[in-house]
N, C-alpha and C positions, 0 to 999 in steps of 0.2 A: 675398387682397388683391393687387392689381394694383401693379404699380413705380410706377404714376402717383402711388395714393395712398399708398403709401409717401413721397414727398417730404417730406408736413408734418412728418410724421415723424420725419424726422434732423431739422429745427429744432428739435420742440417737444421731442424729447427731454431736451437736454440744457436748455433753458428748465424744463422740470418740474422735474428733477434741482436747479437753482439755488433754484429758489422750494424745494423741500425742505428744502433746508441751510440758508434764511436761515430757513427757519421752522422748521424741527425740529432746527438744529443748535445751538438755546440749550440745550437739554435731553440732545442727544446728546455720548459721550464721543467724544474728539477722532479716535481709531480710529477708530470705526463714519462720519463723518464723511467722513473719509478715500476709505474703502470705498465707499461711498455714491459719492463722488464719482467713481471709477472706474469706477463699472458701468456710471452713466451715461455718461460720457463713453465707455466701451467698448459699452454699446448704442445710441450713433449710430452708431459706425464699424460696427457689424454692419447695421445697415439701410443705411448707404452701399454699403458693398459688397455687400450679397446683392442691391439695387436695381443696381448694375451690370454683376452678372453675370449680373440676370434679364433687363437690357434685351435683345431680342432680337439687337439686333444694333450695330455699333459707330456707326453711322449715324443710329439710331434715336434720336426727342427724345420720352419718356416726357411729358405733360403735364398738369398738376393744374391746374381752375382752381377757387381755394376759394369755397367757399360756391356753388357752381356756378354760378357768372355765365360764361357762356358768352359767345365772339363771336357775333354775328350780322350777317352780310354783310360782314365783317371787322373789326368795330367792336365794342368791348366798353369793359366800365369793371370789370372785374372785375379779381383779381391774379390772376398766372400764377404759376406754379412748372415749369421747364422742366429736367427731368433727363437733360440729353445727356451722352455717357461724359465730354468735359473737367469738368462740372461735378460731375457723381457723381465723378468720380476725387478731388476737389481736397474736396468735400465728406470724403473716406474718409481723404482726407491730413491735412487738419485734424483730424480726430475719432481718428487713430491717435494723431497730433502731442500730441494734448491728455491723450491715455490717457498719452504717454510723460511728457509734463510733470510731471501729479499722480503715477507712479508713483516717479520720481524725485524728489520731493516728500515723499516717504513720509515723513510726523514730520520735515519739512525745519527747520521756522525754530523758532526761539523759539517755546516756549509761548505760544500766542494766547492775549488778553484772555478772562477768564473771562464765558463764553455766547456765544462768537465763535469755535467747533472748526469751523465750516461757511464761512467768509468767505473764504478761500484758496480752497475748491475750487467755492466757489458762482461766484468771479467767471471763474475758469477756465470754469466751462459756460457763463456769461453771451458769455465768450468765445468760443467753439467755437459757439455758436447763432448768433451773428452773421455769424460765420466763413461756417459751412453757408448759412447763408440768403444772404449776398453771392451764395454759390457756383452759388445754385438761381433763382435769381431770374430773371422774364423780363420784370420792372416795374422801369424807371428808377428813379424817386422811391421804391419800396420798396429798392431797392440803397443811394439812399444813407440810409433809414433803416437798413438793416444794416451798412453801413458804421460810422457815428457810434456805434452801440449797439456796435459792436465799438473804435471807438477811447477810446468815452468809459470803458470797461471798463479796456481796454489804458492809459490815464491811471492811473486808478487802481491798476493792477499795478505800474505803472512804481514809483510813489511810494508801494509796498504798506508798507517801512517810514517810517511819517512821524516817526518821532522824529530820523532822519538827515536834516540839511538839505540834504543833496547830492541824495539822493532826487526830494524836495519838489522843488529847483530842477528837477532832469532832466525830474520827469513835468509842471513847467510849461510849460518849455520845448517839449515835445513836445504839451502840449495847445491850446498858443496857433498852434503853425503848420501841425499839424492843422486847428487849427481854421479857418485862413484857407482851408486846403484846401481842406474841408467848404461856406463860404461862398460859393465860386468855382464850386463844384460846383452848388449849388442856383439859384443865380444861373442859369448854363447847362440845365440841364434847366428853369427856367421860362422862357428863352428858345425853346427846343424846344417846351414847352407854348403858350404867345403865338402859335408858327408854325402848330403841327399839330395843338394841341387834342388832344392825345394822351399818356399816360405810359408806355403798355408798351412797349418796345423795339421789339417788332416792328409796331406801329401807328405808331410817330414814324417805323421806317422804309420802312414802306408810302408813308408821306402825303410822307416827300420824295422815295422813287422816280415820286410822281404830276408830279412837276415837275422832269425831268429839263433839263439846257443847264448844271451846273456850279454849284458853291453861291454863296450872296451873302454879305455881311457879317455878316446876323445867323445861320446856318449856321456862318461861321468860328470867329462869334464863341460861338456855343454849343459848338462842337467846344473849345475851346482850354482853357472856361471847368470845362469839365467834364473833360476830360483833365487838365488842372492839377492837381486835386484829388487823381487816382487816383496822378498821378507824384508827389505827393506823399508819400503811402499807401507808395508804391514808391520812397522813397529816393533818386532820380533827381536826378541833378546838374543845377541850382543850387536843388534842392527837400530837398536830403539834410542839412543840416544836425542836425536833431533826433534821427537815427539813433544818433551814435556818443555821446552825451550821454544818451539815453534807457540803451542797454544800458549805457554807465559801472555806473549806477545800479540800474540793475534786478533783480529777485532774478533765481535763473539760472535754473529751469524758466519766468520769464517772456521772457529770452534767446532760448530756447529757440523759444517760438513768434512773435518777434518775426521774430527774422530767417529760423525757419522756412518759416512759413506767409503770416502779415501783409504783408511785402514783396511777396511774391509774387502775394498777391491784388490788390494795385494795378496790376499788368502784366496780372493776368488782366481785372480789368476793364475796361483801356483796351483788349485787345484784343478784348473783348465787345461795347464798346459802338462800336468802329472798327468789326468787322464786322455787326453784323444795323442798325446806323441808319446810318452813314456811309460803308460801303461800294458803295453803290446811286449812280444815274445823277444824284441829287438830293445826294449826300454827298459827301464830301471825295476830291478825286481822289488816284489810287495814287500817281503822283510826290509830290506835296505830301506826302500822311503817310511815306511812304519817306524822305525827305528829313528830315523832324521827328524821326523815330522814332531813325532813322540818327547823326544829329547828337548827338542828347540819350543813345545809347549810347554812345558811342566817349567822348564828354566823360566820362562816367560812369562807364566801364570804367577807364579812365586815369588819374582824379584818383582814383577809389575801390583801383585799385592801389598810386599813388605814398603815399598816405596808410594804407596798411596798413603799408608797410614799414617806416613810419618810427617806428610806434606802439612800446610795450613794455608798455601795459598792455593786458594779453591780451584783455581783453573788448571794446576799442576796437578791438585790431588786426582780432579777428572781426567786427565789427561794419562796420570800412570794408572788408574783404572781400566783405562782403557786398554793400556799393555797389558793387562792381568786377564782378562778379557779374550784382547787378541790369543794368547794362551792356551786358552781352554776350547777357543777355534781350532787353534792348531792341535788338540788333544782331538776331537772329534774327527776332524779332518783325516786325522792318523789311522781309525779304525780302518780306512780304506772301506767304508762297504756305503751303502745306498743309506741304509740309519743315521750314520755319523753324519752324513753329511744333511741329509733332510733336518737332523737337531742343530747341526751349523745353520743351515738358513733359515729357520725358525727365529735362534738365537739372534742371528744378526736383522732382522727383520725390524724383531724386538728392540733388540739393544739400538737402533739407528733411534728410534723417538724417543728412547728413556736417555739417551745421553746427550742428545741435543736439547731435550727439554730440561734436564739439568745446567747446561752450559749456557742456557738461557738466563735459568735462573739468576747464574750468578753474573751473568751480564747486568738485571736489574738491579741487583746489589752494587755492583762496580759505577751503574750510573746515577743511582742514587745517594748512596754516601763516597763515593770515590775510595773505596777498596774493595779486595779480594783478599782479606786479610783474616784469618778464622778469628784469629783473639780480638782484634781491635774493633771487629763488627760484633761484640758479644752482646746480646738483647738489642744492638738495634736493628733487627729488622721486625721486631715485635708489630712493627706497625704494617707492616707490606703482607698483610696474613694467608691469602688466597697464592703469593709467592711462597709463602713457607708452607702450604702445605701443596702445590705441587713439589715443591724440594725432598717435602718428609717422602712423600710416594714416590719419586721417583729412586729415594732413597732404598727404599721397601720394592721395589721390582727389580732396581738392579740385584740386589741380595738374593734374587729369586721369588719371592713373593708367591704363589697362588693367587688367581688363576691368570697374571699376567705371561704374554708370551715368553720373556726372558726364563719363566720358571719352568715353561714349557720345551723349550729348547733346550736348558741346562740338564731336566730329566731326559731329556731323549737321549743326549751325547752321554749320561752315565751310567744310561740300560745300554748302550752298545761297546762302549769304553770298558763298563763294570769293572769291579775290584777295588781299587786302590782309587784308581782313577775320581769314580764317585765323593773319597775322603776329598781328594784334591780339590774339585768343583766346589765341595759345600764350604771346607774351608777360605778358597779364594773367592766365593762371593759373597761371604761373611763379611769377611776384611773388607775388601771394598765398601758392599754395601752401609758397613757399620762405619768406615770415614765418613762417608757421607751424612747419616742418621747422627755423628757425633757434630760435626760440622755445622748441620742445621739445628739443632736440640741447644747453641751455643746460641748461633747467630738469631734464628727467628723465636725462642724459647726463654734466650739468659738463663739455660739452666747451667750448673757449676759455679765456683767462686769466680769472680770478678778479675781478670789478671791485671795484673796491678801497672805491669806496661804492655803495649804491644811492641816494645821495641825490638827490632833483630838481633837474634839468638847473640850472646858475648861467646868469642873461638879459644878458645888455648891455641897452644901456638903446636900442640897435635894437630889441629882442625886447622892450621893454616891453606893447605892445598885443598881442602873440604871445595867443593863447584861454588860459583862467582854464582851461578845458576839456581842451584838447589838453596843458597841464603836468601835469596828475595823471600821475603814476606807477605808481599802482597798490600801491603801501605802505602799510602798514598798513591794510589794509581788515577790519571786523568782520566776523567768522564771521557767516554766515545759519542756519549750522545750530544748535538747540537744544544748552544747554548750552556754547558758546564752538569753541574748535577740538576738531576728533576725531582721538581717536587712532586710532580704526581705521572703515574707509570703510566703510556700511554694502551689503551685495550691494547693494541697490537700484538703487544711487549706479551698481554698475559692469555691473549687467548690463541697463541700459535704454540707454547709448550704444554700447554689443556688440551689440544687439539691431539698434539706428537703422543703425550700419554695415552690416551685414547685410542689411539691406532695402536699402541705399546700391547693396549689388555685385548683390542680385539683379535690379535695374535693369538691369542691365547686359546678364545672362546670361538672362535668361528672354525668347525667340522671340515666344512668346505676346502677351507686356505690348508688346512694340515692333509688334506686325502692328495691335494691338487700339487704339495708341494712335496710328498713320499711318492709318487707317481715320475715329477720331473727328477727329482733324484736319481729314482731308476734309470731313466734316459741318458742325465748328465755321468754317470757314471759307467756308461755301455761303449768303450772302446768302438765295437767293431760297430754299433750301428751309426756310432756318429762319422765315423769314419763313409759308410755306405750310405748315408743319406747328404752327405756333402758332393762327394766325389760320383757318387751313381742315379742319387735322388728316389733310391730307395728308402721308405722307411721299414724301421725293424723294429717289432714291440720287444723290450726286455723281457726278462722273467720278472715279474712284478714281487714285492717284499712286502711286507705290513708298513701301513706308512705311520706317522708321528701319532702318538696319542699318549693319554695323558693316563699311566697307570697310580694302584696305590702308594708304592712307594717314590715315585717322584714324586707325589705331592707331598710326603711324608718328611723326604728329603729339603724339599723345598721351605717348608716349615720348622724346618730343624735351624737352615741354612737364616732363614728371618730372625728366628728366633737369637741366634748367637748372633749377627751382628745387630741387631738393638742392645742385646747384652754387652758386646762390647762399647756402643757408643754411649751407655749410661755409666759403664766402667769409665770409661775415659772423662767424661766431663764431672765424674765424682773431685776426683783427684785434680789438682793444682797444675799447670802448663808448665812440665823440665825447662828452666832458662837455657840448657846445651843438648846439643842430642846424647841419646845411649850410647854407650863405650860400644855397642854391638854394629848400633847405624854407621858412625862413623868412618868404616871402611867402604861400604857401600855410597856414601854419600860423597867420599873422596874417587869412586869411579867414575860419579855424572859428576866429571870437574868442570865442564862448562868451555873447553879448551879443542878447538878443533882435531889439534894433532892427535889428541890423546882417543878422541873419536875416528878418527881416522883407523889409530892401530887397532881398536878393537873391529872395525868392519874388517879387516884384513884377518883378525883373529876368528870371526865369525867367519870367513871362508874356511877357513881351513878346518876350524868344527865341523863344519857342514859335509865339507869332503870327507874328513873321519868316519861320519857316521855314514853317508852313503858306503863306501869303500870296505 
């Protein structure tokens, strides 16, 4: 079997595997279930990867077209499936991501509804197929059907226990401004269809290289409409709002692939559909999207910063890290060249095991004392030690760290970013990282004074409209695990975020993965050859660039960047817990009001930034 047809493959896989469980898991015991759910999900990730290491070469775009509808004369109406190394890689992340999920999952929640042992792990593959297929895709309007088939999933995970109203609200909240996303999105690809008469990527970007001189309105206006949707997807500041609301609530293996994988495929695909339609003589010029891309990080890095540190329920604090994060993708992203991007996917490589193995963590927390409460878990997790110190490290890699991959991707994106840019990085993975190191230095450590309540923050009647959202605390939260809190954590729990870090540093260190992923860069970044090895099934080698490596001053950087957020998490648990927030938070914390509408006008306000800065 040829890697080409291998592609359907990692979709249908874990597609089969779901339809399995919803039909054979009324009859199956809740183990076998379980199992079931893992294999498949571990037989995608062995077809992703053995299809990436078959591709010949880093360059190379394997292509499937199903049912064999062929182009003819560049013209088809068939679906593509196009497996270049970014997308096999990202398909192999997902399908690792989702093995780690359910394995940590293991007999995770409450006894399910009796003839319901399959409904957890089926919605998981439902998830992971959507995933892969975003991943593989070389069909516009079939992305955004894998898109939705993966958020209308991710809905349902969000809000997987509906007897908790908090749940319910979060996975509303997230399906209503998804949803606008989704709307905005389709809108724009039939703008693009009305121009080009075309859906596949590489025919919408043929047909507007035929009409080079600079795009028009319905061009911007397609660009804007469909980007919106993905920054959506990807958390991006003034698009981010349902992020820290969804994981509040969320079980924690769905945490897990949230701000793993999910986010991240929103930046993969705006920078998919930036370069094979809108990077040609007919699409959006490089200043204009440099300029968008640029803007919409820095805001994003910075508010997704100042709002992690201010958090203390641990799964919002990760959560807006992760917008800080998304950020500094979109900052690399913005370079437009083959560097930026190979430091984005190093980065997100990395960052997929250091943030799910922290959102693990705090799932062991949350099921063993029933909180996610920074103050009111202060020294007790003194006893869970092998948990606090994957916590302290993954603490220490998010920050950047040496020689983990996150620190390797952060130096890459600010040798090509350089200037300023570089301050931005060190500073936003300081902050992050030192919530975290403060966080844990509290909880697994007892270091700092003892706060005398953990009760939620007292408002003055300024902070009245302050978010419904942003005042949880994180107290008293019900166990997700079966049976109420555990007295004793089971391996599962602690050797699948030992695992995720692990894979986090071999980013780092392995020559290989950096030569093989500065080579696919080149590729995913060549316009006309992806265009020509779709449509003609020629392949075209780019001009090759220096790929990812680790020089003195990124690690120098890197080390500066550890250094200041330990500093700041010893600063902070010096000092006594503010009973109110800073006179400075409090308008920021009165934005994430927790209030649909008000979320709503900001996605509308986020368009029209968006268009500003194209335009």
């Amino acid at each position: 079997m040829s890697v080409a047809q291998t592609l359907p493959l990692i979709v249908a896989t874990p597609l089969s595997g779901a339809a399995v469980l919803v039909g054979a898991g009324r009859r199956l015991p809740r183990y076998a279930a379980e199992l079931l759910g893992c294999l498949f999900a571990a037989g995608a990730a062995t077809l992703a990867l053995g299809a990436s290491a078959a591709t010949p070469s880093s360059t190379a775009r394997p292509v499937e077209w199903l049912g064999g509808w062929r182009p003819h004369g560049g013209a088809s109406v068939g679906i593509v499936l196009v497996g270049d190394r970014i997308g096999l890689g990202l398909a192999a992340l997902v399908s690792l991501l989702a093995l780690a999920a359910l394995a940590y999952a293991w007999r995770y929640f409450d006894e399910p509804p009796r003839r319901h042992a399959g409904s957890f792990p089926a919605l998981v593959l439902l998830f992971q197929a959507g995933m892969c297929g975003f991943s593989l895709t070389g069909d516009l309007f079939n992305a955004f059907v894998f898109f939705e088939l993966m958020g209308v999933v991710a809905y349902a995970l969000t809000g997987y226990r509906v007897e908790e109203a908090r749940a319910v609200q979060g996975a509303l909240v997230f399906a209503l401004v998804n949803s606008l996303g989704a709307y905005t999105t389709l809108l724009g690809i039939g703008l693009l269809y009305a121009r080009t008469g075309e859906l596949g990527l590489a025919q919408i970007g043929s047909a507007l290289d035929a009409h080079p001189g600079g795009p028009d309105a319905l061009v911007i206006a397609s660009f804007v409409l469909v980007v919106t949707g993905l920054l959506v997807k990807a958390a991006a500041v003034p698009f981010h709002f349902w992020l820290a609301d969804a994981h509040a609530v969320a079980p924690t293996p769905v945490c897990m692939l949230l701000s793993g994988v999910m986010v991240e495929l929103g930046l993969y695909g705006t920078a998919r559909v930036y370069w094979t339609v809108f990077a040609g003589p007919g699409g959006i010029p490089e200043p204009a999207a440099h300029r968008a891309l640029l803007a919409l990080g820095v805001l994003t890095a910075v508010l997704g910063a100042v709002m992690c540190w201010q958090q203390r329920h641990l799964k919002r604090l990760l959560a807006y890290s992760t917008i800080a994060h998304t950020g500094m993708f979109l900052v690399g992203l913005a370079t437009l060249t083959p560097e930026g991007l190979g430091g984005v996917a190093l980065y997100v490589l990395a960052h997929a095991g250091v943030k799910a193995a922290l959102f693990a963590c705090a799932g062991i927390l949350l099921d063993r004392f029933g909180s996610v409460d920074e103050l009111q878990l202060h020294g007790k997790g003194r006893e869970l030690r092998w948990a606090g110190v994957l916590f302290g490290v993954g603490g220490l890699a998010l920050a950047g760290l040496p020689p983990f991959g996150t620190a390797l991707g952060k130096a890459v994106i600010e040798e090509a970013a350089g200037g300023w840019a570089t301050a931005l990085c060190v500073l936003v993975s300081a902050a992050t990282g030192g919530a975290v190191l403060r966080a844990g230095a509290r909880v697994f450590l007892g270091l700092g004074p003892v706060p005398e309540s953990a009760a939620p923050e007292s408002r003055s009647a300024d902070d009245d409209d302050a978010a419904a959202a942003e005042e949880t605390t994180g107290k008293e939260e019900e166990p997700e695990t079966r049976g109420g809190r555990l007295s004793r954590i089971p391996d599962s729990m602690l050797l699948v975020p030992t695992a995720l870090l692990a894979g986090a540093l071999a980013v780092g260190l392995d020559p290989a993965l950096r030569t093989g992923v500065g080579r696919a860069a080149d590729a995913f970044t060549d316009h006309a050859g992806y265009l020509t090895a779709v449509l003609y099934g020629r392949a075209a080698e780019p001009a090759p660039t220096p790929p990812p490596h680790w020089t003195v001053a990124g690690v120098l950087w890197g080390l500066l960047a550890t250094a200041l957020a330990t500093a700041f998490a010893l600063l902070a648990v010096r000092r006594p817990e503010r009973r109110e927030p800073t006179r400075w938070a409090v308008p920021l914390r009165r934005l994430h009001s927790g209030h649909v509408g008000d979320y709503v006008a900001w996605f509308l306000a986020g368009i029209t930034l968006l268009a500003a800065l194209i335009v």
